[in-house]
N, CA and C atoms as a LAMMPS dump frame, in Angstrom:
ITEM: TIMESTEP
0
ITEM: NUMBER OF ATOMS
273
ITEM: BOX BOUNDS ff ff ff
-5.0000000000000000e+02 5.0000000000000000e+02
-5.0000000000000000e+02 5.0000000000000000e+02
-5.0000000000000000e+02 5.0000000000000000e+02
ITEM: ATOMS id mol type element x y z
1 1 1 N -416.354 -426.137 -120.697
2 1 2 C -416.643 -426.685 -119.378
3 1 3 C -415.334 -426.769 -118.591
4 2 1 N -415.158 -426.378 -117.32
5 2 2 C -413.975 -426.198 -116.54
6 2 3 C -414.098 -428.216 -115.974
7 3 1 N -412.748 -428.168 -115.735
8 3 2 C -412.548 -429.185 -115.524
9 3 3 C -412.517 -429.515 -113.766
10 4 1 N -413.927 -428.717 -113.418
11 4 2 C -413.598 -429.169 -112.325
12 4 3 C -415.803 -428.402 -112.192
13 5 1 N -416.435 -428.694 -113.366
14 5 2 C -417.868 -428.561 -113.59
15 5 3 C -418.588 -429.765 -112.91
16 6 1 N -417.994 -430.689 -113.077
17 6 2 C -418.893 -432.004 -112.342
18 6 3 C -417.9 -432.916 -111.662
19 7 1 N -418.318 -433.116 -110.298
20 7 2 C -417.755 -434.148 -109.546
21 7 3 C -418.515 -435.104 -108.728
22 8 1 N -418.02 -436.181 -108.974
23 8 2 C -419.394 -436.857 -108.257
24 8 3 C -418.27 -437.092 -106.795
25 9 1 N -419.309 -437.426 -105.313
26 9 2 C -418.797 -437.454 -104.327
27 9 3 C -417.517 -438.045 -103.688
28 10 1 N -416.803 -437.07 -103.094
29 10 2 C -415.586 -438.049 -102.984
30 10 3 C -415.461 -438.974 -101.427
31 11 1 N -415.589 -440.489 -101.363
32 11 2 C -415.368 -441.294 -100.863
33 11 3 C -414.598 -440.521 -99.141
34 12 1 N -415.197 -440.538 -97.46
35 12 2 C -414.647 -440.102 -96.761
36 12 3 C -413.074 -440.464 -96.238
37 13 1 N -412.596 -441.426 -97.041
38 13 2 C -411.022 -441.642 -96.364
39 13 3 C -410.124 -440.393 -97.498
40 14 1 N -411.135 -440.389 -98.773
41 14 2 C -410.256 -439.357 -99.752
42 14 3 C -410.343 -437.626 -98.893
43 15 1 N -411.436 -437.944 -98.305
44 15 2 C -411.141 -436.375 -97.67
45 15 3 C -410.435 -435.976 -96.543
46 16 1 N -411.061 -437.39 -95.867
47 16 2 C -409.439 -437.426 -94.143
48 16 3 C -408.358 -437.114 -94.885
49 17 1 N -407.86 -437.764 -95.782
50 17 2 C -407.071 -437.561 -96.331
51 17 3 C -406.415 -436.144 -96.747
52 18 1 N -407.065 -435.652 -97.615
53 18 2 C -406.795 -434.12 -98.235
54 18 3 C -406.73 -433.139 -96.97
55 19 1 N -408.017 -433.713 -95.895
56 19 2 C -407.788 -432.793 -94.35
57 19 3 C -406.528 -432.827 -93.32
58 20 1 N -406.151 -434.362 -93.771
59 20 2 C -405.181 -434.519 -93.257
60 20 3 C -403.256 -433.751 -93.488
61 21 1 N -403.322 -433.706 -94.826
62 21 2 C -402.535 -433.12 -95.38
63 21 3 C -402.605 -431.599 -95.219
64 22 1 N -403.52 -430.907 -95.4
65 22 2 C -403.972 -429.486 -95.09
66 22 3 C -403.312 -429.247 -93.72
67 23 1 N -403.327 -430.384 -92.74
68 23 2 C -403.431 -429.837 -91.124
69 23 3 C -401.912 -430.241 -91.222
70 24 1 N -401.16 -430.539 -92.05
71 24 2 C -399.363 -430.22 -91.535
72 24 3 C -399.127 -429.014 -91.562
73 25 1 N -399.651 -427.984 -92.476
74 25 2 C -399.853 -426.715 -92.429
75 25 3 C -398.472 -426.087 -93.534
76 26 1 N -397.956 -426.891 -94.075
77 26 2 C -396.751 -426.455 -94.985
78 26 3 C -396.916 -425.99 -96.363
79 27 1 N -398.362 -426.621 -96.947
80 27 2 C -399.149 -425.974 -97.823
81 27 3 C -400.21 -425.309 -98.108
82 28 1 N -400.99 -424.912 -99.023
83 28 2 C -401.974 -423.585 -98.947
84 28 3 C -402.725 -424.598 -99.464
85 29 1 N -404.099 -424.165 -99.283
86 29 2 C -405.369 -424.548 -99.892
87 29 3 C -405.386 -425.437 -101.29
88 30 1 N -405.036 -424.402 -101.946
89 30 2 C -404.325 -424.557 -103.7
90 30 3 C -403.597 -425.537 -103.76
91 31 1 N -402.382 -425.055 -103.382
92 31 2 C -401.764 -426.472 -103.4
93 31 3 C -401.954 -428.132 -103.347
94 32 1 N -402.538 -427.834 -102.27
95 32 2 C -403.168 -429.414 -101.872
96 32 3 C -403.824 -429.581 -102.987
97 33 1 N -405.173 -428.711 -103.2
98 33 2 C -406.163 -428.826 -104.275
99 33 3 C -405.131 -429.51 -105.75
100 34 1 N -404.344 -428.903 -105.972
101 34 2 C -403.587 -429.314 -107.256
102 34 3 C -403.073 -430.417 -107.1
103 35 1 N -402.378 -430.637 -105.925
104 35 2 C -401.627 -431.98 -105.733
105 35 3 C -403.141 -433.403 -105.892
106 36 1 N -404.391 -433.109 -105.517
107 36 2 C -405.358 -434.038 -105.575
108 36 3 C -406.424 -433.991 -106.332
109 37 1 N -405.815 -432.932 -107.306
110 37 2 C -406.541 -432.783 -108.438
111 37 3 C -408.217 -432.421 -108.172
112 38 1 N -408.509 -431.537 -107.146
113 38 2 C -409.75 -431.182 -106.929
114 38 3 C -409.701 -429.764 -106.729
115 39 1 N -411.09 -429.039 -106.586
116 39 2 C -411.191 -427.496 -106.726
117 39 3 C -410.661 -427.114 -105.085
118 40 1 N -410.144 -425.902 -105.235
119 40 2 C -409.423 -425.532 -104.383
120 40 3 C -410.967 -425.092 -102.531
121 41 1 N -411.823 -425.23 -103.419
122 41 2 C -413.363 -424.898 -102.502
123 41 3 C -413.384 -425.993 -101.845
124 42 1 N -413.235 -426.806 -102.651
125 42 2 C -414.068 -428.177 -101.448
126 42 3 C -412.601 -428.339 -100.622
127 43 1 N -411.565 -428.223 -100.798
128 43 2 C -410.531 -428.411 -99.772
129 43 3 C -411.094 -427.178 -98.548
130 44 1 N -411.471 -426.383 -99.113
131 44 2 C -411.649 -425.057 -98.48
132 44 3 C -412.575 -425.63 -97.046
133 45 1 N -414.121 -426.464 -97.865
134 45 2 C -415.294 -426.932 -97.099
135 45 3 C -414.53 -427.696 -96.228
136 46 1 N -413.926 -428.886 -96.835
137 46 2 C -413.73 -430.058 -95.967
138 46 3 C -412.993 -429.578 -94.856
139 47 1 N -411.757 -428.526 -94.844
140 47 2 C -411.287 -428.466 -94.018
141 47 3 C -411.7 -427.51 -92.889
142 48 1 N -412.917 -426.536 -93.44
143 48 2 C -414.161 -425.987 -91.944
144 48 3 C -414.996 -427.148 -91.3
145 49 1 N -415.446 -427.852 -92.378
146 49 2 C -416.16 -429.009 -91.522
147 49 3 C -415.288 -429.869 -90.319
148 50 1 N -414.357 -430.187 -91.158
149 50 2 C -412.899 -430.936 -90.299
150 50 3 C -413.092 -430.166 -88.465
151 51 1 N -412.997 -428.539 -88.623
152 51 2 C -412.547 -427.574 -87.714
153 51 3 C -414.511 -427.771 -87.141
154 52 1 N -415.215 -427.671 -87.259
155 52 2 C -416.465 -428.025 -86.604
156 52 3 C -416.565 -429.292 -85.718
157 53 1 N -416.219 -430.434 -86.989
158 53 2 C -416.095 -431.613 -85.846
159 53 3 C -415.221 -431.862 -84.742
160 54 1 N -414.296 -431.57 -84.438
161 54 2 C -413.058 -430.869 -83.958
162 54 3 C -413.608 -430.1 -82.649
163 55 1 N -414.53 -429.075 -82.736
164 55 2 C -414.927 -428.29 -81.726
165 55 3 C -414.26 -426.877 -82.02
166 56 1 N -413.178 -426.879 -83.556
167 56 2 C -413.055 -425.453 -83.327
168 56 3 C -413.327 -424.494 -84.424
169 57 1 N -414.793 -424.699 -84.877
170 57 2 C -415.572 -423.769 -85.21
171 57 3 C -417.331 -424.314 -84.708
172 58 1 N -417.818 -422.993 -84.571
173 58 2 C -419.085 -423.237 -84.158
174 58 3 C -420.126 -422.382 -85.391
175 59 1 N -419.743 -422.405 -86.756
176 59 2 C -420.854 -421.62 -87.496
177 59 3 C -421.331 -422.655 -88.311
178 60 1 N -421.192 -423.938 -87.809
179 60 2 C -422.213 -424.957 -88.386
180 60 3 C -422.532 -426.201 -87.65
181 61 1 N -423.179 -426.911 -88.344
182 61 2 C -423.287 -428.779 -87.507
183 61 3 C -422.249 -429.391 -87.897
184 62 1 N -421.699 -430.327 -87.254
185 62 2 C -420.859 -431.187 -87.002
186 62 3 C -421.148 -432.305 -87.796
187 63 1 N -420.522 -433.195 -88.46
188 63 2 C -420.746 -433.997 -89.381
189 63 3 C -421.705 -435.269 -88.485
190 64 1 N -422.004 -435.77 -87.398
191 64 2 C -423.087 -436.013 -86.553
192 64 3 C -423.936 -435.454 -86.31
193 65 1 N -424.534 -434.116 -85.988
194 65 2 C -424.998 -433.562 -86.594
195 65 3 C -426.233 -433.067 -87.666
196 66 1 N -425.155 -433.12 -88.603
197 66 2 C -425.225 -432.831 -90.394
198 66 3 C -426.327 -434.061 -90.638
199 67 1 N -425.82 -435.655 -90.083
200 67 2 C -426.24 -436.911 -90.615
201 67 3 C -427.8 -437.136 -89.711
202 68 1 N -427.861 -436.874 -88.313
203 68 2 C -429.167 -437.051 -87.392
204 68 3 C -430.184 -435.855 -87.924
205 69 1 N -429.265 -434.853 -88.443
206 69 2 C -430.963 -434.14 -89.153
207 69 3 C -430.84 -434.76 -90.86
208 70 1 N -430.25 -435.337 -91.319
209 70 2 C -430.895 -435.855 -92.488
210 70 3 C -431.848 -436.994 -92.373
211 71 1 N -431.387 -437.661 -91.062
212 71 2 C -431.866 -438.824 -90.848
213 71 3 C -433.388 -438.713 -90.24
214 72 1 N -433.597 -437.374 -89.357
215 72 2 C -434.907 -437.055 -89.049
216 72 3 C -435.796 -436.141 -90.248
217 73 1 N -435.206 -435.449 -91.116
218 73 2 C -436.414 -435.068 -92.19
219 73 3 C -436.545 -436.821 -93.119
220 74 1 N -435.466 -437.364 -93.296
221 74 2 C -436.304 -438.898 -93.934
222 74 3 C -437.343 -439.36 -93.265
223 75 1 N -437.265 -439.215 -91.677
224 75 2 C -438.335 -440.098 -91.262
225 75 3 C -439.394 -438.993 -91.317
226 76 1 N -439.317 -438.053 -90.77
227 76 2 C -440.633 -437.082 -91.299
228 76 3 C -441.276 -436.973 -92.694
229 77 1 N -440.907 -437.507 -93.141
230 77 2 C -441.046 -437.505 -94.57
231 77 3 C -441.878 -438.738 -94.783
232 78 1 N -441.162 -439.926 -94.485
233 78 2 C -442.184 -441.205 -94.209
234 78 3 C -443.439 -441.377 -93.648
235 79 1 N -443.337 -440.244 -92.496
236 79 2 C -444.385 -440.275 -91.455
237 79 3 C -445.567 -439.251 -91.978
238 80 1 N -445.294 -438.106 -92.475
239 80 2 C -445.931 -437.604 -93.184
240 80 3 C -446.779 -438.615 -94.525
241 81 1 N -446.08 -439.491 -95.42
242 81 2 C -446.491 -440.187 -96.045
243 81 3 C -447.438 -441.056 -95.405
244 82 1 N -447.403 -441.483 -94.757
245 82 2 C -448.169 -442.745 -93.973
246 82 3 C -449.476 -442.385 -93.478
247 83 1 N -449.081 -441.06 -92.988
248 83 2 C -450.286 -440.443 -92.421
249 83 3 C -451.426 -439.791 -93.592
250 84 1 N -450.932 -439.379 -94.385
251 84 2 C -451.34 -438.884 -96.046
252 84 3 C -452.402 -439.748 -96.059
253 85 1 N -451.162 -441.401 -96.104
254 85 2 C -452.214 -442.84 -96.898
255 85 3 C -453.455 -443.298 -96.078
256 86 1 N -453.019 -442.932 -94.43
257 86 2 C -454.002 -443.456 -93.596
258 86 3 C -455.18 -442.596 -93.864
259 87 1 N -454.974 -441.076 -93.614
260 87 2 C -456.685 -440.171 -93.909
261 87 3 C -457.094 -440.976 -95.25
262 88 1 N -456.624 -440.487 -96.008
263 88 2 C -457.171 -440.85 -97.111
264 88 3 C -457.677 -442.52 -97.393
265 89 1 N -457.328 -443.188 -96.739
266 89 2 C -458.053 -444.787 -96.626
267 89 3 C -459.003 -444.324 -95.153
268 90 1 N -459.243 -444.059 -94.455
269 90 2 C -460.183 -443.718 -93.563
270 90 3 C -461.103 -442.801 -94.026
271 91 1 N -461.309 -442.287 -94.893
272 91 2 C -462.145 -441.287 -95.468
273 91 3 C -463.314 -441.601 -96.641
């Protein structure tokens, strides 16, 4: 198992962080990744997402975004449920 097979989520000041360091621009991807002991990918992610919220990339959602459509399939999801329970008690 590589030592970098399971990670559970890292906390958002740990990633300002790692984004933050990335954007002095004196080190590479890798680097950072080694210096914070994480895979050199998610430095990779965090720091496109970083460049989305930012305004300077447009090939995804913005971490606002990212959070108002999670937040609308939950409620569709509820609402769908509710409506499920109501036919089926009206029936």
């Amino acid at each position: 198992m590589s030592k970098h097979a399971y990670v559970k989520a890292c906390p958002k000041e740990f990633r300002e962080q790692v984004v933050k360091r990335m954007q002095l621009g004196d080190r590479s991807a890798r680097e950072v990744a080694g210096e914070f002991g994480i895979a050199v990918d998610s430095v990779r992610r965090w720091m496109q997402q970083a460049e989305r919220d930012q305004g300077r990339r447009q090939d995804g959602l913005s971490s606002p975004e990212r959070e108002e459509l999670v937040r609308l399939r939950r409620e569709i999801r509820r609402l769908r449920m509710e409506r499920e329970i109501l036919s089926k008690a009206a029936a």
